[in-house]
ZAMARGU-4260 file (C-alpha; in steps of 0.2 Angstrom, whole numbers, plus 5000, padded with zeros to 4 digits):
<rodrens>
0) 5000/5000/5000 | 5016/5011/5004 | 5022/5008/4990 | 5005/5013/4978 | 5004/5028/4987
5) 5022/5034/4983 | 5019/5028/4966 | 5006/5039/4965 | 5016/5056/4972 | 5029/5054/4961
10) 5018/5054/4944 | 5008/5067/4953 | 5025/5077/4953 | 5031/5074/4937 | 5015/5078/4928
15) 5018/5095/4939 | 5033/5098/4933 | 5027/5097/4914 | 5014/5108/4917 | 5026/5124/4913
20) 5032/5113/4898 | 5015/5115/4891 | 5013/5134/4891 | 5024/5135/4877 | 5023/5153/4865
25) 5016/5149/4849 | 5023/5158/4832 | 5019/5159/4813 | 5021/5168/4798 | 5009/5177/4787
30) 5022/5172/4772 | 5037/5165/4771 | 5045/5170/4753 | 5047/5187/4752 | 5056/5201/4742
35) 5072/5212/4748 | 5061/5229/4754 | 5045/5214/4757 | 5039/5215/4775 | 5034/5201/4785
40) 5021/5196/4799 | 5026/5188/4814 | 5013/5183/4827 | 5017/5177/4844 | 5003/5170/4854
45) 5003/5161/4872 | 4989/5155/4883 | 4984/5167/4897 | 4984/5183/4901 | 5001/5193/4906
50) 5009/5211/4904 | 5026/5206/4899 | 5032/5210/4882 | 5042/5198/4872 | 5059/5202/4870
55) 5063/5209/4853 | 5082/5207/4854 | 5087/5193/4846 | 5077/5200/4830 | 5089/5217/4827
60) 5106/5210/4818 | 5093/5201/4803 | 5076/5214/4804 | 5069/5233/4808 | 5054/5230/4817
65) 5042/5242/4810 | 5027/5238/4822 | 5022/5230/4837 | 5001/5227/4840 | 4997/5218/4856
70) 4979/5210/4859 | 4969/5198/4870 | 4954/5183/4865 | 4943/5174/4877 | 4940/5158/4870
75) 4923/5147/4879 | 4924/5126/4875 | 4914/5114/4884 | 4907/5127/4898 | 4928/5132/4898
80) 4936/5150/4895 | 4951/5151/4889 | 4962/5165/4888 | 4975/5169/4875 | 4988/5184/4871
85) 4996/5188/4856 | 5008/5201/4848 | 5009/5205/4831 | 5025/5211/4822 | 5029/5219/4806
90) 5046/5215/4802 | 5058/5220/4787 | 5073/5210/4781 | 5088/5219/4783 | 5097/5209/4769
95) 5093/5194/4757 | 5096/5174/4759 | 5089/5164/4770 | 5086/5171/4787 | 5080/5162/4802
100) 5070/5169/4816 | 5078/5165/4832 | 5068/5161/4846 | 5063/5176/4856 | 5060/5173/4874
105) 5042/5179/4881 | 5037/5178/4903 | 5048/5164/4905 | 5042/5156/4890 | 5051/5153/4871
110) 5044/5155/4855 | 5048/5140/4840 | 5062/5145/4828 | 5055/5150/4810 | 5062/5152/4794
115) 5059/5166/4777 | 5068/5167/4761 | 5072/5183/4755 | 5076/5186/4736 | 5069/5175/4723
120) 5050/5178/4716 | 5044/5187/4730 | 5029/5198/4727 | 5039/5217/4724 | 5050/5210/4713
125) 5070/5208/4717 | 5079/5222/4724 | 5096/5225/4726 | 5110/5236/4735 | 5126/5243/4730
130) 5139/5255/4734 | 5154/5256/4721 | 5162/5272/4713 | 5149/5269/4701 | 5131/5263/4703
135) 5130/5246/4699 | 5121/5239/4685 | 5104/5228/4686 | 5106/5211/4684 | 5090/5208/4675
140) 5075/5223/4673 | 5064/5209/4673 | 5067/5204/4692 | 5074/5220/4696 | 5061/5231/4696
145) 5066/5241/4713 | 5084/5242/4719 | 5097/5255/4728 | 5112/5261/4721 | 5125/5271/4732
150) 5140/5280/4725 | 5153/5288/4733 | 5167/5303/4722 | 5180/5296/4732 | 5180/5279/4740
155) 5198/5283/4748 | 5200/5300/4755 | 5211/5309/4766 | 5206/5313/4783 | 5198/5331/4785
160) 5192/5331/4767 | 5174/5329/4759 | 5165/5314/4752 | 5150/5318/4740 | 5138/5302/4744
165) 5125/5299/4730 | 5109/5288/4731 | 5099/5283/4719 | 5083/5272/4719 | 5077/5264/4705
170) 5060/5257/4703 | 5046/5254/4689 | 5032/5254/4701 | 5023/5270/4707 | 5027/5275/4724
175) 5021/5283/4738 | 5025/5292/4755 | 5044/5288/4749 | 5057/5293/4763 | 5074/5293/4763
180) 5086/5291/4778 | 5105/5289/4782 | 5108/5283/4798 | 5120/5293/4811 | 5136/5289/4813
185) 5150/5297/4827 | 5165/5291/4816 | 5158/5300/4801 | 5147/5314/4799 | 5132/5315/4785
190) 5123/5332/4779 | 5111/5331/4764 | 5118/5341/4753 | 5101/5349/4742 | 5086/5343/4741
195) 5080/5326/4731 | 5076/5326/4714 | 5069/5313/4699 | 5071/5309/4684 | 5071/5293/4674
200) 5085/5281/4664 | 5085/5264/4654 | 5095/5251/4662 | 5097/5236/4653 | 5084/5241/4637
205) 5071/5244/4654 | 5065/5261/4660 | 5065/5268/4679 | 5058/5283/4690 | 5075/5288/4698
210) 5075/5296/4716 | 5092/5303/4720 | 5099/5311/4734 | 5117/5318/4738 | 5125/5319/4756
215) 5141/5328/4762 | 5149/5313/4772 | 5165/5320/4784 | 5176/5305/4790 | 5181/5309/4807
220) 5197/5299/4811 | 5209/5289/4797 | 5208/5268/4793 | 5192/5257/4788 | 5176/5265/4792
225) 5158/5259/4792 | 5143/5268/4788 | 5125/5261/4790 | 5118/5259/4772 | 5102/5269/4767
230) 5086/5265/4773 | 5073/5269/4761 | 5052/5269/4768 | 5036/5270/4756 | 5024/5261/4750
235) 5021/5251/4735 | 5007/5254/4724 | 5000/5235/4717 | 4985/5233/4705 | 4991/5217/4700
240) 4987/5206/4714 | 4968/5211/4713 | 4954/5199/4705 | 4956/5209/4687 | 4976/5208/4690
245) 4981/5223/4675 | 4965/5228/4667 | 4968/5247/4663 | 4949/5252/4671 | 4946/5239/4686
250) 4962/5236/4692 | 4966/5253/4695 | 4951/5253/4704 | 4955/5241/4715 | 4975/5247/4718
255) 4982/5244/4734 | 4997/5248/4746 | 5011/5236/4751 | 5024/5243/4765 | 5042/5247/4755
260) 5057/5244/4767 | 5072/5242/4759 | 5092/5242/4766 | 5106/5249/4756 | 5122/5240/4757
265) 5135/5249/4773 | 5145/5263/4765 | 5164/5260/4767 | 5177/5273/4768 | 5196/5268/4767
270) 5201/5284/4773 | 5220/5290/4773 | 5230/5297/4786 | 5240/5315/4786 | 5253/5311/4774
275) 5269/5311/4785 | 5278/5326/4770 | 5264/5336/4773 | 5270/5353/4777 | 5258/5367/4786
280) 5244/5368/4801 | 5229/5363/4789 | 5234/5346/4778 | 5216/5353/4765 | 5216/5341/4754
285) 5209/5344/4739 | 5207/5338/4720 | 5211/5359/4715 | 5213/5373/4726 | 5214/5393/4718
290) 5219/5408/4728 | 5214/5423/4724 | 5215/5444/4726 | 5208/5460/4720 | 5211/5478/4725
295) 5199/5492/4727 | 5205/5504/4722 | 5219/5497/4714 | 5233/5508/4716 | 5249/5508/4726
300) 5247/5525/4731 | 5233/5530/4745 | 5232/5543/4758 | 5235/5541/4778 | 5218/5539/4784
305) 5209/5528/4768 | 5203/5513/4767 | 5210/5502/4756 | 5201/5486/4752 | 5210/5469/4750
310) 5196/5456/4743 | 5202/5437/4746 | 5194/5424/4736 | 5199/5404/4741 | 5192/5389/4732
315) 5196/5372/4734 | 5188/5355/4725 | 5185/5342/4738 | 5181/5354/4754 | 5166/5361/4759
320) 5167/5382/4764 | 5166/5374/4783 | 5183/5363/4782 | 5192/5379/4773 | 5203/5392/4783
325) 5202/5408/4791 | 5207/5420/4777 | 5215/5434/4789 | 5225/5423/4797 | 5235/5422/4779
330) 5239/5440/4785 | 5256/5449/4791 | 5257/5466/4790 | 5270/5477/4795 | 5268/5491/4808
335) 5256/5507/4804 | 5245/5497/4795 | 5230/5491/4804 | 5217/5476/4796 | 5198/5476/4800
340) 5190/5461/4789 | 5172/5462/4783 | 5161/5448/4788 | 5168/5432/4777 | 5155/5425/4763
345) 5154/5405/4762 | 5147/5393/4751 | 5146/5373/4748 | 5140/5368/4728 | 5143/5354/4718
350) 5153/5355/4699 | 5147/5341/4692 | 5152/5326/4704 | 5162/5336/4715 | 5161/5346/4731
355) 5168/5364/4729 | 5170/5375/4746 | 5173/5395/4743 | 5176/5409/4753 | 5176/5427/4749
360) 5183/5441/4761 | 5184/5459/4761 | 5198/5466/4772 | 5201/5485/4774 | 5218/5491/4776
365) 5222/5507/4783 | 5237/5516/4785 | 5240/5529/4802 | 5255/5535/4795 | 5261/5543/4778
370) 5276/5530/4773 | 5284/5516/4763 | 5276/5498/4768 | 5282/5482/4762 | 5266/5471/4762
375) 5274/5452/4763 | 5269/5438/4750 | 5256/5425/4757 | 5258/5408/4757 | 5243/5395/4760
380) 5249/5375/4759 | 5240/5361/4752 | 5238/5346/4748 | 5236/5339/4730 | 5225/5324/4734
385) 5224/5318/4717 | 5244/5318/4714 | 5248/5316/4731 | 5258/5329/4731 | 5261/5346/4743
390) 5258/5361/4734 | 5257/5380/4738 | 5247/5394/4732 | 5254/5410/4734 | 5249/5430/4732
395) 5262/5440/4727 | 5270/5453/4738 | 5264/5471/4738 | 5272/5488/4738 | 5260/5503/4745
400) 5266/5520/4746 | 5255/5532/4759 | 5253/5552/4757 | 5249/5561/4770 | 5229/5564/4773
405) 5221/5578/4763 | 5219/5589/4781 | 5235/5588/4785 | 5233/5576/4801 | 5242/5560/4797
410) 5237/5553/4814 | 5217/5553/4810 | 5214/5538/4805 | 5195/5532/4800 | 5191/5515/4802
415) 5176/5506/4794 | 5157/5507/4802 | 5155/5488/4795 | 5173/5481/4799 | 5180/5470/4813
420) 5197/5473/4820 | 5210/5458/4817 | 5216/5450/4831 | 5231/5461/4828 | 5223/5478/4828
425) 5217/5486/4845 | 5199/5482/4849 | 5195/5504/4852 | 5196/5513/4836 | 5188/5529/4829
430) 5174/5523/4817 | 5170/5531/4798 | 5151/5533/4796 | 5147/5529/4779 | 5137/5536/4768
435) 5125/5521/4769 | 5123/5522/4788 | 5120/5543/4790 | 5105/5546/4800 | 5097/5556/4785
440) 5080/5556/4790 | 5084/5562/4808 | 5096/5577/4801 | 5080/5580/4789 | 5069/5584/4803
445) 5081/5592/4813 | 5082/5603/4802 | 5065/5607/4799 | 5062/5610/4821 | 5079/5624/4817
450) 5071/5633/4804 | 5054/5633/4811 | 5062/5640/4827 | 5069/5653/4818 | 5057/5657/4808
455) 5045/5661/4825 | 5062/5671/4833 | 5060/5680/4816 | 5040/5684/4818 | 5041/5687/4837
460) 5057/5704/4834 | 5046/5709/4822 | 5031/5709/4833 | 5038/5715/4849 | 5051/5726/4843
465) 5043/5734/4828 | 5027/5739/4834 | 5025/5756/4841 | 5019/5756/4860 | 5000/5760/4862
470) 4997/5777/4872 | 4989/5777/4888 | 4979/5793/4896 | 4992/5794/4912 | 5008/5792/4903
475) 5015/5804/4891 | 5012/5807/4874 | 5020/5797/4861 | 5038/5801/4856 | 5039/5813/4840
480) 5045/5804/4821 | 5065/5804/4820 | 5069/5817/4808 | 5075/5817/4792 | 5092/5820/4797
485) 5092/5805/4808 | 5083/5795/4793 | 5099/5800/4784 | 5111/5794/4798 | 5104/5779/4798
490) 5106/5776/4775 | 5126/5781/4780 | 5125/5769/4792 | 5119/5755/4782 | 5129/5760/4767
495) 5143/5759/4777 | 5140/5741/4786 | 5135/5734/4768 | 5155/5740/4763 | 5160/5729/4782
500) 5148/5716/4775 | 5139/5716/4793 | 5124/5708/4789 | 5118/5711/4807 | 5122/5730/4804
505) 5117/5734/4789 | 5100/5724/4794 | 5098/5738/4809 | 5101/5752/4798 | 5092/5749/4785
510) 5074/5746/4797 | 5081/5764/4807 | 5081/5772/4790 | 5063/5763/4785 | 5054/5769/4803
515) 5062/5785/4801 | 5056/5789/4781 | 5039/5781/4784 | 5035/5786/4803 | 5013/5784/4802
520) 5016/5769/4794 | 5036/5759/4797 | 5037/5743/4790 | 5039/5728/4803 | 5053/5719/4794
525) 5062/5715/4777 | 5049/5707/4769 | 5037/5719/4772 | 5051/5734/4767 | 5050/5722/4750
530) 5033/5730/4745 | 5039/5746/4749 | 5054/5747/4737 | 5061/5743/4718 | 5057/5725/4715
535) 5076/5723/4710 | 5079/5725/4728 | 5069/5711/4733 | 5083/5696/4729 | 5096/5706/4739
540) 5086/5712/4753 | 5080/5692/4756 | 5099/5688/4753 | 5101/5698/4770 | 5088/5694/4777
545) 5092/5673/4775 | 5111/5679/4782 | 5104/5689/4798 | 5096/5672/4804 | 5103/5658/4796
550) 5120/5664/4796 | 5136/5663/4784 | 5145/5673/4774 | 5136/5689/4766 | 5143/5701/4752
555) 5135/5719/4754 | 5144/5729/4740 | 5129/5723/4729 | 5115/5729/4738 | 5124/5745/4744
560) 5123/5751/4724 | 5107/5743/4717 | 5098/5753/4735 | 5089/5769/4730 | 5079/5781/4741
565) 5060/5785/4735 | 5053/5802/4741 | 5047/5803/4755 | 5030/5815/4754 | 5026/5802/4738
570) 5029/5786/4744 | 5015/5777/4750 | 5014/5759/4757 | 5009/5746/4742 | 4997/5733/4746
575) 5004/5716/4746 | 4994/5703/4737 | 4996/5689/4750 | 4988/5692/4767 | 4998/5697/4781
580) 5006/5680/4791 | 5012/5688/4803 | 4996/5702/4809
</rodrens>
């Protein structure tokens, strides 16, 4: 009976033990053939419910999982529920051949290994990857109908240059939400260089839709180094998988959307150390490298005080503007001359297949004192990447001969509003305002508020001093006219300040003579003296008058001539045709 009993534990036990064995993760495939840039269903599915997620791991050195959905189902059997989990993933080949999917692990639990063949028949047609100096031709445009072409200007380049990195894809289908992506990469750096463009080309007596795209790539450190290949994201547009396969009207109809993933083949640079002959503090290597100048003006004669304008202009095939040098550190000027460089002007393009960097630079040079300078030659080193071979370009040395300034003062220099002192020049120096930056709308209106203010210090003398004083029935009587022979004082006077050129004076005079030889009625000012005498007068009367306020130099002899004296018992006050402003 002991025995029985035991018998019966231990079976008890190991069927316990199985139990965990039973709970195993469930996989399967939606297809198993597929296409390069095909994607493929995977579902996982394990009884019970649980809020683990399956470990994804194991998947990333063969696909990009381009999903994850996660769901639950109740199952009822023979008065039983049963409950089951499942997740669902979209996966994308990462390359072709036969790829197995290893187990992936799941709350304890394994999932069976599966298996898919990428390349053949599959249902996008074959596509393929390359990267060559040259894009690599279609093996057949029957079962090549979508492929990836990378190309890279130089395959080995030295370290600190600039790789120009082409992409093409190449498809017959029609496409749609197409992206394009190089992945990161700390050893080299990847800029787009541009935007995307199409056009098409027959490969093979086949025609494609090709989408290119160029990238700067900057290797970071010498030796072998790896890139990521392209990753290319869309979707393909099918109208032969439907019930009327091509027909022109229903299958259009009926045009569905397959996922496009697709993998270019890793980019791989070779690149080249510093060459150990390599002479200067930047190796720049480059395919062609021109050095330029210009002077403005271009004359080796200037004054103490001028500007003159030095224009740089540096080139180079196989550098972008970002990898070239500073221009003003190509500088050494002697003593008494000052540089104060203009903001530099950069720019990256492509000639043909080739990366060409510029920079243009303005640099003012100005003298402090009149002399003879010797303005060295300038050397810039570089490496001939296509020869291998150091080479230098050079701008000739430059004689300048400075006059003293036009006012006399060597030592007043002017520097440019716009212009930043070298590091060689002092950071405080006495600034030319240009022509482009004078305040001309504020000078504008200040001097509008000077001339109305005088124009109103003009209305208010002849107001207050001009008018005779009202009488009042306390206070005396009203002083008697000036008589003639003080009428006649004051003409010698006048005539005598117009021979000084004392505008003041001969202003004063003139209005003592004017109250004096027309005492009922004295004009208030020059203006109003105007109407009174020979119109030749008016020019050269106003001319005194615009001297007494606005200053400058006045010439009396003129007026002094062209002045003659009307009678006085027949010279009455002529109406002027304007109103009074100033009644």
């Amino acid at each position: 009976m002991k025995k029985r009993v035991n018998a019966l534990a231990i079976a008890l036990l190991a069927a316990g033990l199985s139990l965990p064995a039973l709970a195993t993760v469930q996989a399967s495939l939606d297809h198993d053939q597929l296409a390069p840039g095909d994607t493929v269903q995977l579902t996982l599915q394990r009884d019970g419910s649980t809020d683990a997620q399956p470990d994804l791991s194991p998947l990333k050195n063969d696909f990009d999982v381009l999903g994850t959905q996660t769901g639950s189902s109740v199952q009822f059997m023979n008065g039983h529920a049963s409950e089951q989990t499942q997740v669902i993933l979209t996966l994308a080949p990462k390359h072709g051949g036969k790829i197995t999917i290893p187990p992936l692990q799941w709350d304890g639990d394994h999932s069976p290994p599966l298996t898919v063949n990428v390349g053949g028949n599959g249902s996008a047609g074959s596509v393929q990857g390359s990267t060559s100096a040259a894009p690599a031709p279609a093996d057949s445009a029957g079962d090549n109908d979508i492929f990836i072409t990378s190309t890279l200007d130089q395959p080995q380049p030295y370290a600190g240059s600039t790789v120009l990195l082409t992409v093409r894809l190449y498809t017959d289908r029609s496409l749609a939400q197409l992206g394009l992506d190089l992945p990161a990469n700390s050893a080299v750096q990847a800029q787009p260089q541009g935007k995307s463009s199409q056009q098409h080309e027959s490969r093979n007596g086949h025609d494609y839709l090709v989408f290119e795209q160029q990238y700067l790539l900057s290797p970071q450190k010498s030796g072998k180094l790896t890139l990521d290949g392209p990753v290319v994201d869309g979707q393909v547009m099918d109208n032969q998988s439907g019930p009327f396969g091509g027909d022109p009207f229903f299958g259009n109809m009926l045009t569905t959307a397959r996922p496009l993933h697709l993998h270019g083949k890793p980019i791989v640079l070779d690149v080249r150390p510093r060459p150990a002959d390599a002479a200067g503090h930047d190796l720049l290597p480059a395919a062609a490298l021109v050095l330029q100048e210009s002077w403005q003006p271009d004359s080796s004669h200037i004054k103490a005080g001028e500007p003159l304008t030095r224009h740089l202009h540096l080139s180079a095939t196989g550098l972008s503007a970002a990898q070239l040098p500073d221009l003003t550190r190509l500088l050494n000027l002697p003593d008494g001359l000052k540089a104060y460089p203009d903001q530099p002007k950069t720019d990256t393009s492509l000639q043909g297949n080739k990366v060409v960097g510029t920079v243009d630079q303005d640099i003012a040079i100005i003298a402090s004192q009149p002399g003879h300078y010797e303005l060295p030659a300038v050397h810039l080193n570089w490496w001939d990447s296509s020869q291998n071979v150091q080479r230098d370009a050079t701008l000739p040395a430059r004689t300048l001969e400075v006059l003293p300034g036009a006012s006399g003062d060597s030592s007043a220099a002017t520097t440019p509003s716009n212009a930043v002192p070298a590091a060689s020049s002092p950071a405080t120096t006495p600034t030319l305002l240009t022509a482009s930056r004078i305040p001309w709308p504020w000078i504008s209106l200040a001097l509008f508020v000077l001339w109305l203010l005088t124009l109103m210090a003009w209305w208010r003398e002849r107001r207050l001093g001009r008018r005779p004083l009202p009488a009042t029935s306390a206070g005396p009587a009203p002083a008697a006219p000036p008589k003639p022979a003080a009428g006649a004082a004051a003409l010698k006077a006048f005539q005598k300040a117009c021979q000084d050129n004392n505008a003041q004076a001969a202003h004063q005079q003139l209005l003592a003579w004017a109250d004096g030889h027309w005492p009922a009625q004295a004009p208030w000012g020059i203006h109003a003296l105007t109407e009174r005498l020979d119109a030749n007068l008016t020019p050269l009367l106003l001319q005194l008058d615009r001297a007494c306020y606005a200053g400058g130099d006045w010439q009396g002899a003129a007026l002094a001539r062209a002045m003659t004296v009307p009678k006085a018992e027949t010279a009455t006050a002529k109406k002027s045709a304007l109103p009074d402003l100033y009644s």
